[in-house]
matplotlib code that plots the C-alpha trace (Angstrom):
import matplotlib.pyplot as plt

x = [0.0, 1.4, 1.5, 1.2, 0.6, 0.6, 2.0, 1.3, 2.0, 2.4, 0.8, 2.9, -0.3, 0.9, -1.3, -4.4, -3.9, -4.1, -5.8, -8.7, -10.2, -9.9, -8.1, -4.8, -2.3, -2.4, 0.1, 1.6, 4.7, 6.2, 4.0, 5.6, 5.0, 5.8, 5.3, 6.3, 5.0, 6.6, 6.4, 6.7, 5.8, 4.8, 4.2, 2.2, 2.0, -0.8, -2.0, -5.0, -6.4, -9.6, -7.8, -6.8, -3.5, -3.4, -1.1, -1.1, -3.6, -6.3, -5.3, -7.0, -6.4, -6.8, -3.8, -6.2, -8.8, -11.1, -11.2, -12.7, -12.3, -12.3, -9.2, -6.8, -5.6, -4.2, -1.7, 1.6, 3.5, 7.5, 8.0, 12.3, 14.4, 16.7, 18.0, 17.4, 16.2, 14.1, 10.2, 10.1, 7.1, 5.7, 5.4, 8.5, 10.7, 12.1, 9.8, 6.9, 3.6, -0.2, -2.4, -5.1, -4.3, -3.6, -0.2, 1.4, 4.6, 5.1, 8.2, 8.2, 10.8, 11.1, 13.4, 16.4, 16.0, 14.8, 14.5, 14.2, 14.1, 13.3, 13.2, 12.1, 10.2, 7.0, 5.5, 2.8, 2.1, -0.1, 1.1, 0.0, 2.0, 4.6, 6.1, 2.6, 4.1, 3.2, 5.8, 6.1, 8.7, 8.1, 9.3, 9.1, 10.4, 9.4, 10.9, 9.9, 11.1]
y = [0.0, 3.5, 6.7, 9.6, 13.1, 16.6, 19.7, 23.1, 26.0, 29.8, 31.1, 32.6, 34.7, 37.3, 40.4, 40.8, 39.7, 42.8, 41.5, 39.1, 41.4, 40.1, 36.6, 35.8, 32.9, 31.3, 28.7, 27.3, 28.6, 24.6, 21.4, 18.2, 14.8, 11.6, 8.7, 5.0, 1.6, -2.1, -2.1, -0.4, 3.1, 6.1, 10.6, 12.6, 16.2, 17.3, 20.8, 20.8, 22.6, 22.9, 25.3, 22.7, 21.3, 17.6, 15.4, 11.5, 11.5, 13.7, 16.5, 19.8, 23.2, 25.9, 27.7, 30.3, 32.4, 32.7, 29.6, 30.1, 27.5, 29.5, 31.3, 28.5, 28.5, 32.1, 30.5, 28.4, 26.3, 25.2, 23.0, 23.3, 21.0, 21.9, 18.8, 15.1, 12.9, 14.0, 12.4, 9.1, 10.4, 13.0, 17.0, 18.2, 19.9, 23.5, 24.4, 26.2, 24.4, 25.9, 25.2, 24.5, 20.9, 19.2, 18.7, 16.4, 14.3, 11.2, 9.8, 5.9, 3.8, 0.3, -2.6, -2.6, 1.0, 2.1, 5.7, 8.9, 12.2, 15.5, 19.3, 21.6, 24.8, 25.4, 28.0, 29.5, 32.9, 34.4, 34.2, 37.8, 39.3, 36.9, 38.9, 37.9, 34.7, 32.9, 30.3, 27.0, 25.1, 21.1, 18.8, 14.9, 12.2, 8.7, 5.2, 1.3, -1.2]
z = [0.0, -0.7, 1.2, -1.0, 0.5, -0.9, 1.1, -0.2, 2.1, 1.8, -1.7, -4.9, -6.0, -8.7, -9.4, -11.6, -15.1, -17.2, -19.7, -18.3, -15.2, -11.7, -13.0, -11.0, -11.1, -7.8, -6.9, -3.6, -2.5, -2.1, -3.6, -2.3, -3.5, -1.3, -2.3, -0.3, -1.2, -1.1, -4.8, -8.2, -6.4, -8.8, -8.7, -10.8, -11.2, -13.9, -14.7, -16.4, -18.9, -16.7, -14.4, -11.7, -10.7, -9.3, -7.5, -7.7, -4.7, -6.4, -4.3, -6.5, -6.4, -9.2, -10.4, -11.9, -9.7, -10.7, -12.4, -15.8, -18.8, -21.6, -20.6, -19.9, -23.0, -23.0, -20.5, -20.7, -18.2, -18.1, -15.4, -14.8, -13.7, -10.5, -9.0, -8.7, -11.6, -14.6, -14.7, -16.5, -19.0, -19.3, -21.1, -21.9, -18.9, -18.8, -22.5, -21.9, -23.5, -23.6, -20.9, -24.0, -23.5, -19.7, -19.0, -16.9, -15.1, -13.9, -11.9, -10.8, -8.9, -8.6, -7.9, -7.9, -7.9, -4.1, -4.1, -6.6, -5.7, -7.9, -7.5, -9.8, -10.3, -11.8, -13.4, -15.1, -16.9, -19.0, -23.0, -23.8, -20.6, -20.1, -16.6, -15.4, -13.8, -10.7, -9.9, -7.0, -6.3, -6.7, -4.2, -5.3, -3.1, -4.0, -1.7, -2.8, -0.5]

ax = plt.figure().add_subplot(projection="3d")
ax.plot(x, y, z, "-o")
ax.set_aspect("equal")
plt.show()
């Protein structure tokens, strides 16, 4: 059985977006994913195009406020790489890609491999006004055995 928990704390909101009124990027300062299990053990990290951001254990929470569909795709992400190993599948890393379509990253670990670890930053911004950026830094820790 696996133990996957999320942490968010502290916020990275960044300031209206000029061009859709009231609409901010709103992102944890830290997302952390751990992950344990006896097995093949696995972390996801998906931002959808529906305005949510997910971790492995369904964990939600918009990345736009208000959270309104028809603008996601006026926005891009880049998740960058920092330290530890890259995800196994997934989006591109350190590119940024439109929001039109969900986006996501897996990492997995399993024997004889025991452990991975990752660190990146996130970010998201607006295409039109790209210094409108609101920005996380990812945490992933996963252990099998």
């Amino acid at each position: 059985m696996s133990l996957l928990y999320l942490l968010m704390g502290g916020g990275n909101n960044v300031g209206s977006d000029p061009g859709a009124s009231g609409v901010v990027i709103t992102l944890p300062a830290t997302l952390s994913i751990n992950v344990s299990g006896a097995l093949s053990v696995t972390g996801v990290l998906t931002v959808k195009s529906d305005g949510y951001l997910t971790s492995t254990n369904n964990t939600a929470l918009s990345w736009i406020t208000p959270v309104v569909e028809q603008l996601v795709d006026d926005y891009e992400v880049r998740l960058t790489s920092v330290s530890g190993s890259p995800p196994n599948s997934g989006s591109v890393l350190s590119t940024w890609l439109n929001l039109g379509s969900t986006k996501a990253w897996s990492w997995n670990v399993g024997a004889p491999q025991t452990s991975k670890t990752f660190t990146g930053t996130l970010e998201i911004r607006r295409v039109a006004v790209p210094s409108d950026i609101g920005s996380c830094t990812v945490s992933v820790s996963l252990t099998q055995g």
